[in-house]
Each structure stands twice: as structure tokens, then as C-alpha cells.
GUGU-29729 format. One record per atom (N, C-alpha, C, O): residue number from 0; x, y, z. Coordinates in pm, whole numbers. Each point is the difference from the previous one (the first is absolute). Layout:
{rec NUM, {X, Y, Z}}
...
END
This chain:
{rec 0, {11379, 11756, 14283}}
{rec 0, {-2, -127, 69}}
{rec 0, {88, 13, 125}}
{rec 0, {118, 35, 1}}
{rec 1, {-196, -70, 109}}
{rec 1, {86, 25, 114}}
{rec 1, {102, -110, -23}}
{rec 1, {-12, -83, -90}}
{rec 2, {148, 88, 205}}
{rec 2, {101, -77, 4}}
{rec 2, {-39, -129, 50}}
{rec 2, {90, -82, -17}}
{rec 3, {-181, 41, 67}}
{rec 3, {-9, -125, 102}}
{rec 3, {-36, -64, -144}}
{rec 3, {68, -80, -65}}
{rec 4, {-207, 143, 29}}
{rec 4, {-50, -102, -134}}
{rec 4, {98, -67, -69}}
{rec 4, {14, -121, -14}}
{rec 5, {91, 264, -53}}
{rec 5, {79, -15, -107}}
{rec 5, {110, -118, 52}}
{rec 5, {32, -97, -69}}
{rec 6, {15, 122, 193}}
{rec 6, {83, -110, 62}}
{rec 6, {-78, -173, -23}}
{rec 6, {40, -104, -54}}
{rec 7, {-130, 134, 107}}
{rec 7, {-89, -129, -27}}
{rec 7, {-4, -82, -131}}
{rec 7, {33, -118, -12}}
{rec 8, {-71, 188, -69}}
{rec 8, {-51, -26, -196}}
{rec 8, {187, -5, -31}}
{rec 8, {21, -73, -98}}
{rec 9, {99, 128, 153}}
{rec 9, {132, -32, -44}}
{rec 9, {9, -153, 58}}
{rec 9, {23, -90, -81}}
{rec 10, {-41, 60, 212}}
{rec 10, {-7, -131, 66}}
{rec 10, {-43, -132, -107}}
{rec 10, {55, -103, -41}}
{rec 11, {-178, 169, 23}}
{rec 11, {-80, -130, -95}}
{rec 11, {46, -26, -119}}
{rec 11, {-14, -106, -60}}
{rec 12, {78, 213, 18}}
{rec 12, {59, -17, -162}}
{rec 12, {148, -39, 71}}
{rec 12, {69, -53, -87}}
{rec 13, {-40, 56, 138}}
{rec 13, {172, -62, 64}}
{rec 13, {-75, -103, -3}}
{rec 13, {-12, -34, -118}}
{rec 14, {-83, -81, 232}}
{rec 14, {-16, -125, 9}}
{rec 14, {-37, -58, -140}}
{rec 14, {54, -93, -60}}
{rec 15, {-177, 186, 16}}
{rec 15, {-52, -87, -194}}
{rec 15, {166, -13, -71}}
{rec 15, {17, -106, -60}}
{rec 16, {98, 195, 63}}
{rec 16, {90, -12, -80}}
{rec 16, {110, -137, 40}}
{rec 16, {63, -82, -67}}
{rec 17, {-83, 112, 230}}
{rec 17, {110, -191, 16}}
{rec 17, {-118, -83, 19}}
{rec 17, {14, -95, -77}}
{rec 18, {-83, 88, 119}}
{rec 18, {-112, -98, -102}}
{rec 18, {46, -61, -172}}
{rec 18, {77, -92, -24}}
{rec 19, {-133, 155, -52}}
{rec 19, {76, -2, -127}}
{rec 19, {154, -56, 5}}
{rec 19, {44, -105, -47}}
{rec 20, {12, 192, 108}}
{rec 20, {149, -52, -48}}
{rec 20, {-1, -172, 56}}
{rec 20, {27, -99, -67}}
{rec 21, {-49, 104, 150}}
{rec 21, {-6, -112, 106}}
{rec 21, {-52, -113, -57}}
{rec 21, {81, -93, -6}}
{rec 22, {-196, 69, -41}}
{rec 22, {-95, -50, -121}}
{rec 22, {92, -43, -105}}
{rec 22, {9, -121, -18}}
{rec 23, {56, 194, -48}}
{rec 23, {45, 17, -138}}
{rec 23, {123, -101, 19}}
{rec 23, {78, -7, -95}}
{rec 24, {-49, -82, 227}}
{rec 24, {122, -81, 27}}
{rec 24, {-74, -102, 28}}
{rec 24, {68, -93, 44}}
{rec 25, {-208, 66, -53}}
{rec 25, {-82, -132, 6}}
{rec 25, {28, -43, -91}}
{rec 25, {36, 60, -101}}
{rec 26, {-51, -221, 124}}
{rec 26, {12, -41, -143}}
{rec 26, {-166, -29, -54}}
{rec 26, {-101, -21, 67}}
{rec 27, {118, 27, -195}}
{rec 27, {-185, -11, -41}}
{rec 27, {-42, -125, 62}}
{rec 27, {86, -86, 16}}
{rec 28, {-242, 56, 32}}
{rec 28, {-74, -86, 24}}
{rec 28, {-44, -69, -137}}
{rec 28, {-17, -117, -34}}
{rec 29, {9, 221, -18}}
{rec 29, {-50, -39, -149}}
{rec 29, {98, 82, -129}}
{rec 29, {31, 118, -19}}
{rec 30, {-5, -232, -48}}
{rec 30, {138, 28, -88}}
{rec 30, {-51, 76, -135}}
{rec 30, {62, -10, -106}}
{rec 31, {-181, 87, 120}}
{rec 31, {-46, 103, -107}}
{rec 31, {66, 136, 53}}
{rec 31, {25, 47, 110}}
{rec 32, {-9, -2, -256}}
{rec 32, {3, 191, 12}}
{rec 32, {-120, 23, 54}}
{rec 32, {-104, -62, -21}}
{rec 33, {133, 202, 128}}
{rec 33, {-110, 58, 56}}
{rec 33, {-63, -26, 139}}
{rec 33, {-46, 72, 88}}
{rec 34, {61, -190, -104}}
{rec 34, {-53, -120, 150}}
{rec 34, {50, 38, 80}}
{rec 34, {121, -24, -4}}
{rec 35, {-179, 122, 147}}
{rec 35, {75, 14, 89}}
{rec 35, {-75, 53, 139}}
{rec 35, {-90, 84, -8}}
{rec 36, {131, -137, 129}}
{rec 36, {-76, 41, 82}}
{rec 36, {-54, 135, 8}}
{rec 36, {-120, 9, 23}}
{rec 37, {180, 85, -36}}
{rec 37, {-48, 141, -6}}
{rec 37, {16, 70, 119}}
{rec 37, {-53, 107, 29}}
{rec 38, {145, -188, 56}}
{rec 38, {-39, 72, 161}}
{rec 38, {-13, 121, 77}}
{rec 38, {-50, 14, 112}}
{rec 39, {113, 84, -201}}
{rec 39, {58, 150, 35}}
{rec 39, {-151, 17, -44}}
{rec 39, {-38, 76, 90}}
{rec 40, {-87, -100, -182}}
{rec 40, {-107, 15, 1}}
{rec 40, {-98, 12, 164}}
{rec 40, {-102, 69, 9}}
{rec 41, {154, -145, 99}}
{rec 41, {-49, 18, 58}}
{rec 41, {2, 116, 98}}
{rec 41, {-98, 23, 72}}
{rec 42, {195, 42, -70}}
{rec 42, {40, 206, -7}}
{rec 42, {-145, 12, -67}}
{rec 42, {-103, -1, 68}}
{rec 43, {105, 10, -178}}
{rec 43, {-68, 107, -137}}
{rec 43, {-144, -53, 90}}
{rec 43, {-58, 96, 51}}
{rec 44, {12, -190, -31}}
{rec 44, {-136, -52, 40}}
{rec 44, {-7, 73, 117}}
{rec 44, {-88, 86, 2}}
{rec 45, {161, -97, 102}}
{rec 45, {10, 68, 153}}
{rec 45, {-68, 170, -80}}
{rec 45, {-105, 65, -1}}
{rec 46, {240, -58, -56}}
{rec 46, {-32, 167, -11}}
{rec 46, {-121, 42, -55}}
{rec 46, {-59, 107, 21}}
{rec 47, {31, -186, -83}}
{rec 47, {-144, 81, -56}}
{rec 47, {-103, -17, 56}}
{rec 47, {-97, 60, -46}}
{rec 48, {79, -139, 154}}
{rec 48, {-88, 24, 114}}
{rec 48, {16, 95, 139}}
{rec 48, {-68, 28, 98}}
{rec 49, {191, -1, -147}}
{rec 49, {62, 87, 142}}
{rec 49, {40, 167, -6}}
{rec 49, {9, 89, 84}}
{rec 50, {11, -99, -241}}
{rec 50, {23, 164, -49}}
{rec 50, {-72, 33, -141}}
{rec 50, {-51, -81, -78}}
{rec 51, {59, 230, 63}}
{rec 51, {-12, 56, -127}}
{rec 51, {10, -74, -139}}
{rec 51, {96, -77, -4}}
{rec 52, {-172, 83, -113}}
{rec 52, {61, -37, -115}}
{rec 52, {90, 67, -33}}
{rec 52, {80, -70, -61}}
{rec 53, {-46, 178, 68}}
{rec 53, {141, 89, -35}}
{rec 53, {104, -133, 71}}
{rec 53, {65, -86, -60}}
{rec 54, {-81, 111, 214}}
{rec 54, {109, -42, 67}}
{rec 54, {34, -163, -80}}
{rec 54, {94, -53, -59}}
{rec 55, {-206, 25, 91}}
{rec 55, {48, -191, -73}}
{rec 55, {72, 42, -132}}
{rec 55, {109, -49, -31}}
{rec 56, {-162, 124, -31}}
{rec 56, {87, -21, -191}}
{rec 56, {176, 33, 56}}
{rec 56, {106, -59, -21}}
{rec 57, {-139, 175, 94}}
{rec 57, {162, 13, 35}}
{rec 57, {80, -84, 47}}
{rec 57, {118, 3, -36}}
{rec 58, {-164, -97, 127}}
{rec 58, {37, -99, 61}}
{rec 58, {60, -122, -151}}
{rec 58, {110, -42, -38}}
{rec 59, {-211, 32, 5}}
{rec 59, {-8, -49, -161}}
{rec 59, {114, 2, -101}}
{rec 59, {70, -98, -25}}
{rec 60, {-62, 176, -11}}
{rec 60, {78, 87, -102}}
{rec 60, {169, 35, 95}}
{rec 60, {116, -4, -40}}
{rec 61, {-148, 22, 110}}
{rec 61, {156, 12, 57}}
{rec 61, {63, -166, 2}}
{rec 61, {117, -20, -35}}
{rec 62, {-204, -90, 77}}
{rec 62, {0, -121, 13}}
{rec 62, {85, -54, -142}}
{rec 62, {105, -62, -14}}
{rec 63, {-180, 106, -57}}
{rec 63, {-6, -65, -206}}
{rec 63, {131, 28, -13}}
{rec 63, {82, -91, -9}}
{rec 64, {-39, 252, 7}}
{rec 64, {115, 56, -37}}
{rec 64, {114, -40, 93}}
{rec 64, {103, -24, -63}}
{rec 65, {-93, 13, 175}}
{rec 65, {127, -22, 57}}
{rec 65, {-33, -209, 18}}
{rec 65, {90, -82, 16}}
{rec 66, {-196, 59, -23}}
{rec 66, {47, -191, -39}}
{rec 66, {39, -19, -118}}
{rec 66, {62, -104, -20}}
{rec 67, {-84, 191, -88}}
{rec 67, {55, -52, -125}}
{rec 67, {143, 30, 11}}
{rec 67, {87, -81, -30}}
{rec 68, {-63, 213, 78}}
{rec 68, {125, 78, 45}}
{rec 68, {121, -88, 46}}
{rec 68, {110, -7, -55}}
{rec 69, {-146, -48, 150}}
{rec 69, {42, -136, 142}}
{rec 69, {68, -115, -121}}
{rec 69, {117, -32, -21}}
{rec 70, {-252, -12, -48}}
{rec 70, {-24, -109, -72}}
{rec 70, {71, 4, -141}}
{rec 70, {-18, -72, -98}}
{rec 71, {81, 152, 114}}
{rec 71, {60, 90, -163}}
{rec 71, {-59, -80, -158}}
{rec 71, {61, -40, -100}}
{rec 72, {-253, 41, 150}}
{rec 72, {-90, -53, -140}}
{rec 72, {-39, 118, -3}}
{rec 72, {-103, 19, 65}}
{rec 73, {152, 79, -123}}
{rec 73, {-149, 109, -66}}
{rec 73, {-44, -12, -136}}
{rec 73, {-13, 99, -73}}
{rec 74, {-7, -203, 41}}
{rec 74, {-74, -39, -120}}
{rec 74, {-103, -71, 96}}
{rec 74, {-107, -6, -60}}
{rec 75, {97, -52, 190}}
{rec 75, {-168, -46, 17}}
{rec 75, {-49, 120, 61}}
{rec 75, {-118, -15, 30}}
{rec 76, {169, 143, 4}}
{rec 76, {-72, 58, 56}}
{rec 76, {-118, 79, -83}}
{rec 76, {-57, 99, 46}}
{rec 77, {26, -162, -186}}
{rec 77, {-87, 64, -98}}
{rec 77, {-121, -105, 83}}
{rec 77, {-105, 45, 45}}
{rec 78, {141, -174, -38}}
{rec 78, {-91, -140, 19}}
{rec 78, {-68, 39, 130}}
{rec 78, {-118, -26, 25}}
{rec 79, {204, 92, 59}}
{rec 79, {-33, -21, 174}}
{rec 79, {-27, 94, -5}}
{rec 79, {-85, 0, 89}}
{rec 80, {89, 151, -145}}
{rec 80, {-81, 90, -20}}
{rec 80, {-127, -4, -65}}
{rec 80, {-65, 89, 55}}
{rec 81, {13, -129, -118}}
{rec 81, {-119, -38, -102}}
{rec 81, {-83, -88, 145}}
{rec 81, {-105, 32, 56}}
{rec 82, {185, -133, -31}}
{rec 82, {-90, -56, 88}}
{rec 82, {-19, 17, 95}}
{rec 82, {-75, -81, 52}}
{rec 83, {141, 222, 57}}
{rec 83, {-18, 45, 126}}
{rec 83, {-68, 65, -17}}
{rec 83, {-69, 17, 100}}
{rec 84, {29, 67, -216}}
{rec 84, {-81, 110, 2}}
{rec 84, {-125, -9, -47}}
{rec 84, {-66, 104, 3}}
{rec 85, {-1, -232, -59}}
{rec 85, {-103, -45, 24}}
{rec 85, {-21, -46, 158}}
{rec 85, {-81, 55, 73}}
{rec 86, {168, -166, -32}}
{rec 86, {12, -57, 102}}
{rec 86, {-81, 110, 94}}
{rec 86, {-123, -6, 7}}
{rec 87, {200, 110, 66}}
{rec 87, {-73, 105, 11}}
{rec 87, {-133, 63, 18}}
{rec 87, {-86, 6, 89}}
{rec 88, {109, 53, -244}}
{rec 88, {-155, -21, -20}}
{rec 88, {-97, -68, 84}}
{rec 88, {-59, 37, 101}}
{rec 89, {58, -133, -161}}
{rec 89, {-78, -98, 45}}
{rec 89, {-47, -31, 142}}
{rec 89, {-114, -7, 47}}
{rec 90, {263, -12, 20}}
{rec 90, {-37, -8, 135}}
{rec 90, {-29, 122, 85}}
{rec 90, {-28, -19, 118}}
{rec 91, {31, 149, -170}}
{rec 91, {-50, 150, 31}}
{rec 91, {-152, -54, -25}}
{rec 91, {-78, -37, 88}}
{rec 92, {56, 42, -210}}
{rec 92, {-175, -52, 12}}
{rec 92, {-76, -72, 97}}
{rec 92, {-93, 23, 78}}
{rec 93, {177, -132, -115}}
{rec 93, {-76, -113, 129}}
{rec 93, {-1, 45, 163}}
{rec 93, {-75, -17, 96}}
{rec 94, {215, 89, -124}}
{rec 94, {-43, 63, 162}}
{rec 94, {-112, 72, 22}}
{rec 94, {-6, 38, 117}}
{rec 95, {-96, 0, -192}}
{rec 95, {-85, 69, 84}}
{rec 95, {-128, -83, -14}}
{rec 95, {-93, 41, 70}}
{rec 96, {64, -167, -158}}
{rec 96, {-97, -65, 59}}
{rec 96, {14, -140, 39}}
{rec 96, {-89, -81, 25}}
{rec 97, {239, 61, -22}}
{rec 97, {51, -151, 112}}
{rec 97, {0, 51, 127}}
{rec 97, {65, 95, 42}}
{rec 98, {-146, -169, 19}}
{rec 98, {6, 16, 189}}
{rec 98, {203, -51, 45}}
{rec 98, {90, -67, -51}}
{rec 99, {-105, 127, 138}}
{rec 99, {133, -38, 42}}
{rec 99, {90, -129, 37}}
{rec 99, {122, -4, 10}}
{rec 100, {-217, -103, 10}}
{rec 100, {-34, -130, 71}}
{rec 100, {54, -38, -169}}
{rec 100, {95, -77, 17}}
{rec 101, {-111, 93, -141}}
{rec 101, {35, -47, -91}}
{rec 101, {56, 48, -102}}
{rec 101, {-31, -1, -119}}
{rec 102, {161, 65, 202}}
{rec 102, {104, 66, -87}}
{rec 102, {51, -65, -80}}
{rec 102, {28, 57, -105}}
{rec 103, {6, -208, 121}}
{rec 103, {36, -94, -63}}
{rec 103, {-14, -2, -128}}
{rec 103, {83, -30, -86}}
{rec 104, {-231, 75, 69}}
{rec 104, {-97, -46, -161}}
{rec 104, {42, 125, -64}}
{rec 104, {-35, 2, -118}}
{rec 105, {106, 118, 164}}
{rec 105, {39, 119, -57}}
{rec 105, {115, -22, -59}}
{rec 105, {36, 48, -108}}
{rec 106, {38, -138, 194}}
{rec 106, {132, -60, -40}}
{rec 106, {0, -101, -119}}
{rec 106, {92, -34, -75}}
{rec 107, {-178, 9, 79}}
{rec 107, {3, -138, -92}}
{rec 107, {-18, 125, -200}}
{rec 107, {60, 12, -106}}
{rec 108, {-168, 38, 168}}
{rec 108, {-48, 98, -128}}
{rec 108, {131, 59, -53}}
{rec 108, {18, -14, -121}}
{rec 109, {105, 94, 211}}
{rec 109, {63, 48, -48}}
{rec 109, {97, -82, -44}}
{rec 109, {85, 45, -77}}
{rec 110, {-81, -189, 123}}
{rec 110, {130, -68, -73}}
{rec 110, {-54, -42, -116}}
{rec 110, {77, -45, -84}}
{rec 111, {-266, 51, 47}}
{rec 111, {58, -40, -137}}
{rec 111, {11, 126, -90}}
{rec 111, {45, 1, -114}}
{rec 112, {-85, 89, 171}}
{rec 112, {-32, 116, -79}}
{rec 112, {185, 73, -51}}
{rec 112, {22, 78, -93}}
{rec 113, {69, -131, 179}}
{rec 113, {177, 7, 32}}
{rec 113, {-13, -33, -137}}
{rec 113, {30, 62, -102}}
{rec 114, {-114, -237, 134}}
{rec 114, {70, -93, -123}}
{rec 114, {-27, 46, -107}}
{rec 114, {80, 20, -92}}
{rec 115, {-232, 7, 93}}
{rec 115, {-19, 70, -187}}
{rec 115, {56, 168, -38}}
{rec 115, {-36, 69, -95}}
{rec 116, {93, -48, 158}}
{rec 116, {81, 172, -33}}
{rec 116, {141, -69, -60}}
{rec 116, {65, 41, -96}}
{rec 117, {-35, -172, 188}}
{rec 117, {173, -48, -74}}
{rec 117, {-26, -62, -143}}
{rec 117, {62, 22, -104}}
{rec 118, {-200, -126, 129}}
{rec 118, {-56, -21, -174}}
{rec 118, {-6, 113, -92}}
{rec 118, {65, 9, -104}}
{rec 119, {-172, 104, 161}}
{rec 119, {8, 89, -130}}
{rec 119, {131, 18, -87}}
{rec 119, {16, -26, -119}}
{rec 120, {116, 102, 256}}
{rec 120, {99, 15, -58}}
{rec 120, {36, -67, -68}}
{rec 120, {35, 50, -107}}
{rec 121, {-21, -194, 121}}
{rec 121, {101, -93, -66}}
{rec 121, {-92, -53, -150}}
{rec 121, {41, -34, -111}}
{rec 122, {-183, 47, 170}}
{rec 122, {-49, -31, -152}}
{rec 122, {29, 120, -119}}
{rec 122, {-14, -29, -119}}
{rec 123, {50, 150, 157}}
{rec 123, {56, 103, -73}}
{rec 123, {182, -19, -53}}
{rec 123, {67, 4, -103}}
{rec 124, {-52, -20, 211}}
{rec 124, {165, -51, -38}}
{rec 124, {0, -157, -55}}
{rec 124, {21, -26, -118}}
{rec 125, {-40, -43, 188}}
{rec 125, {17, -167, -113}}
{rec 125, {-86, -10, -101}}
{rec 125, {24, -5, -121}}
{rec 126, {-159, 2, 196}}
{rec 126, {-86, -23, -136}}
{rec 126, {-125, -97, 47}}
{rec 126, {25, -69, 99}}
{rec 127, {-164, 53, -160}}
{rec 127, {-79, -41, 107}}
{rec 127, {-40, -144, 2}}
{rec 127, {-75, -38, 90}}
{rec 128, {122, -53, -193}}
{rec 128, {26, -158, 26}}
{rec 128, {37, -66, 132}}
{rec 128, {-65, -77, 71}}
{rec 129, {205, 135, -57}}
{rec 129, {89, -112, 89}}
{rec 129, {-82, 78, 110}}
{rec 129, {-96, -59, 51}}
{rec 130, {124, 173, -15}}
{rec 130, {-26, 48, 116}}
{rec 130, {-142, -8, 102}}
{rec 130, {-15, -3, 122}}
{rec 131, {-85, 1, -246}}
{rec 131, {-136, 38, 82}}
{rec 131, {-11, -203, 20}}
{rec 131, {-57, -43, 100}}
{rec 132, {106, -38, -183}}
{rec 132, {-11, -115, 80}}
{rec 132, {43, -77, 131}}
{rec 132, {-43, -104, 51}}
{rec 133, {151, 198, -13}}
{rec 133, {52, 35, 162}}
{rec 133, {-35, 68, 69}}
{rec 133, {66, 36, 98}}
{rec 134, {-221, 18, -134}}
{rec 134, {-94, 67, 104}}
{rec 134, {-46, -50, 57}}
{rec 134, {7, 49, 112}}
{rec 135, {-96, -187, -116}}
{rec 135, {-45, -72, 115}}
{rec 135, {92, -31, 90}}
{rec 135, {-31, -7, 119}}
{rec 136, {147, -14, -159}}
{rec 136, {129, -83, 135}}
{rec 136, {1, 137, 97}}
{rec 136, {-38, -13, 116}}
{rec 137, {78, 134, -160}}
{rec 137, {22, 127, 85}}
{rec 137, {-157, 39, 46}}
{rec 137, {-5, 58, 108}}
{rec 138, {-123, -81, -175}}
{rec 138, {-123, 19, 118}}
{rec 138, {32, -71, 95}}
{rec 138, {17, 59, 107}}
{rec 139, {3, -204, -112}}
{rec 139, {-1, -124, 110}}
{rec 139, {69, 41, 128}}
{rec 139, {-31, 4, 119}}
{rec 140, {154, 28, -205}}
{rec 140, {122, 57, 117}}
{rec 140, {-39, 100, 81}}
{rec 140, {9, 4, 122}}
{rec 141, {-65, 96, -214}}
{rec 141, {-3, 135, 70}}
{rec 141, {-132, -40, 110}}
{rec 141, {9, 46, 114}}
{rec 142, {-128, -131, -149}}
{rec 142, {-55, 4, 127}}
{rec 142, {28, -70, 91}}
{rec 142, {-85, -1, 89}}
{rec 143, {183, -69, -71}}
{rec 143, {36, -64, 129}}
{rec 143, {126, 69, 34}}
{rec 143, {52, -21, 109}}
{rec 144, {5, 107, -201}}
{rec 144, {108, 78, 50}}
{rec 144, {-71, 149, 122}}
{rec 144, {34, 36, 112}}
{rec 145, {-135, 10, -206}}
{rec 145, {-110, 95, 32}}
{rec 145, {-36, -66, 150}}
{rec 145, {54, 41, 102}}
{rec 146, {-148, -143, -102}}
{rec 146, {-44, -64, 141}}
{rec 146, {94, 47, 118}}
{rec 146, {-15, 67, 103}}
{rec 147, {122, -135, -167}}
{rec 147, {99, -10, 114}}
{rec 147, {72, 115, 94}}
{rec 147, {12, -9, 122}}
{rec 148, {39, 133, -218}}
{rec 148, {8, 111, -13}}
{rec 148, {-127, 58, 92}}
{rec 148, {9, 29, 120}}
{rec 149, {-123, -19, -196}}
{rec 149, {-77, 108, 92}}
{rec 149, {-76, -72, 122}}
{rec 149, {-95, 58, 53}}
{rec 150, {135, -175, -11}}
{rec 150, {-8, -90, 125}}
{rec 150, {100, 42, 87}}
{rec 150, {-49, -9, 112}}
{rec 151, {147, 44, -105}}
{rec 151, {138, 45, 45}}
{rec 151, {-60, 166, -6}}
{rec 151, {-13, 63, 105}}
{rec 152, {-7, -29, -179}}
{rec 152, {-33, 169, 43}}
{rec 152, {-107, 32, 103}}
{rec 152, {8, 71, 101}}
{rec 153, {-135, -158, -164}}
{rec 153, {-65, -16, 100}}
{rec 153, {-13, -11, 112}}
{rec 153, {-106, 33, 53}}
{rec 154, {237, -94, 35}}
{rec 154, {16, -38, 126}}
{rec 154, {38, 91, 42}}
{rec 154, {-56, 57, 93}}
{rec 155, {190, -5, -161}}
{rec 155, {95, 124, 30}}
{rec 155, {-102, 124, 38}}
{rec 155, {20, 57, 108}}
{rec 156, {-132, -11, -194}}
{rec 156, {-122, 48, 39}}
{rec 156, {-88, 13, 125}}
{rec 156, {-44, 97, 61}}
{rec 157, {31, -261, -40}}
{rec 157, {-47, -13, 103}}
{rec 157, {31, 61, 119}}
{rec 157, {-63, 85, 62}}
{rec 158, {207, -158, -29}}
{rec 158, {69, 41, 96}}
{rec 158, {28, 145, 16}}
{rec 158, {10, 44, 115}}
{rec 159, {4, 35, -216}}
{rec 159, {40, 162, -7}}
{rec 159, {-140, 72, 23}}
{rec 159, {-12, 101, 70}}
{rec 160, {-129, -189, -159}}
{rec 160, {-112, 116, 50}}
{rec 160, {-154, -117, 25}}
{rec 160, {-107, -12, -60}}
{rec 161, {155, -40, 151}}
{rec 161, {-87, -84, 48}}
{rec 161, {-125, -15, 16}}
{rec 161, {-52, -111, 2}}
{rec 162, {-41, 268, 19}}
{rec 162, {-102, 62, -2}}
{rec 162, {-34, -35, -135}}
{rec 162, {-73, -99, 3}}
{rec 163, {93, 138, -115}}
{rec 163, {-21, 10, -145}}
{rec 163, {-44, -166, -73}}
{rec 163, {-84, -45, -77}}
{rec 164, {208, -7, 163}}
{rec 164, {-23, -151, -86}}
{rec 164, {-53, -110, 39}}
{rec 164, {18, -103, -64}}
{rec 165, {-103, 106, 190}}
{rec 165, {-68, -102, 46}}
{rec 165, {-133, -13, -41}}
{rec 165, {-68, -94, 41}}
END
């Protein structure tokens, strides 16, 4: 990996990480576990229209480990792992038959796809009563968290490869 890239993909995981931290001093909109804008998501959305799947996971995964790190929770980083790496997924897929004009709807896919990787976990760790009945509140969230998120990447897009997204 040449240096410019690697400088670049360090940049974005510096901004996704005070993102996060930055975030993490909001106070909730909504007074549920989990509920949360997601904003450093809009990095992960940028990047995966802009680089490698290698490069995005790295971006990724360096993100998980040093916000939990920051955040001194590494007990959610099982939750936010489970659900980035669908998240992911997912929006790796959609990138190749979402037109660019509607990155948004890629965004939306991966926040719920976030949300059901933090369900699996937790329906393994709590148990699947309480939890899977707090799945509809975290779809709801995640697609207007999702919207919002890959509306904001989207632009950032725009402006960076203008050709691509009109």
C-alpha cells in the first residue's frame, strides 16, 4: 500500500474515532440502550464507496478496538463487532447493485443489519424474550439513523467524486 493511501485510510479512522468519542458525550435523543445516532458510520459509508473491502474493514476494526479502548467498554465490543461486520457485509453487497445516487438505501440496509448482529449477540448472552422484543425499537432507529448517516456520506461523495454520483 503506497503511503498517500495508507495516510488517507489513517485520516478516516482518526475522523470515524472523534466522531465516536465526540458522539459518546451526546446526550441520548432517545433514552433506550443502543439508540444512537451512529455518526462515525458516516466514514464506514464514505469508505466503502471510495476504497477496497480490505481497506474499509481496516478502517473498521481499528475503529471498534481503539473506541472501545477510548471508551474503556470492551464488553460492547462483542455487540459492535457482531454488528459491524454484518453491517459491512451488507453494505459491500449493495454496493455493487445500488447506483450511487442511492447510497443512502445502502446505509439504511447496514444499520439494520448493525442492529441484528447486536441482537444475535445479546439474544445469546441475555436470552431471547426480553431482547428480540426490543428489535423493532432498534430497526426503527437504525433506519432513520441509517438515512441520515448515508445522506451525509452521500454528499461527502458527491463533492469528492462528482462524476460518479450524479
Amino acid at each position: 500500500m503506497k503511503a498517500g493511501k495508507l495516510t488517507r485510510l489513517a485520516l478516516l479512522t482518526a475522523l470515524a474515532l472523534i466522531i465516536f468519542i465526540v458522539e459518546l458525550h451526546f446526550p441520548n435523543l432517545i433514552p433506550l440502550p443502543g439508540v444512537k445516532l451512529g455518526l462515525a458510520n458516516i466514514i464506514t459509508v464514505y469508505a466503502v464507496y471510495k476504497y477496497s473491502p480490505k481497506e474499509v474493514a481496516l478502517i473498521v476494526v481499528a475503529r471498534l478496538i481503539l473506541g472501545a479502548l477510548f471508551a474503556g467498554n470492551f464488553s460492547a465490543l462483542m455487540y459492535s463487532g457482531a454488528g459491524a461486520t454484518l453491517c459491512l457485509a451488507g453494505m459491500l453487497l449493495f454496493k455493487k447493485v445500488i447506483p450511487y445516487r442511492y447510497i443512502w438505501l445502502s446505509s439504511i440496509v447496514g444499520a439494520i443489519l448493525h442492529n441484528t448482529g447486536q441482537i444475535i449477540v445479546a439474544v445469546l448472552i441475555i436470552g431471547p424474550f426480553v431482547v428480540v422484543s426490543y428489535y423493532p425499537i432498534l430497526i426503527i432507529s437504525g433506519c432513520i439513523a441509517g438515512a441520515f448517516t448515508g445522506i451525509c456520506a452521500q454528499l461527502l461523495l458527491k463533492r469528492d467524486m462528482p462524476e460518479r454520483c450524479s
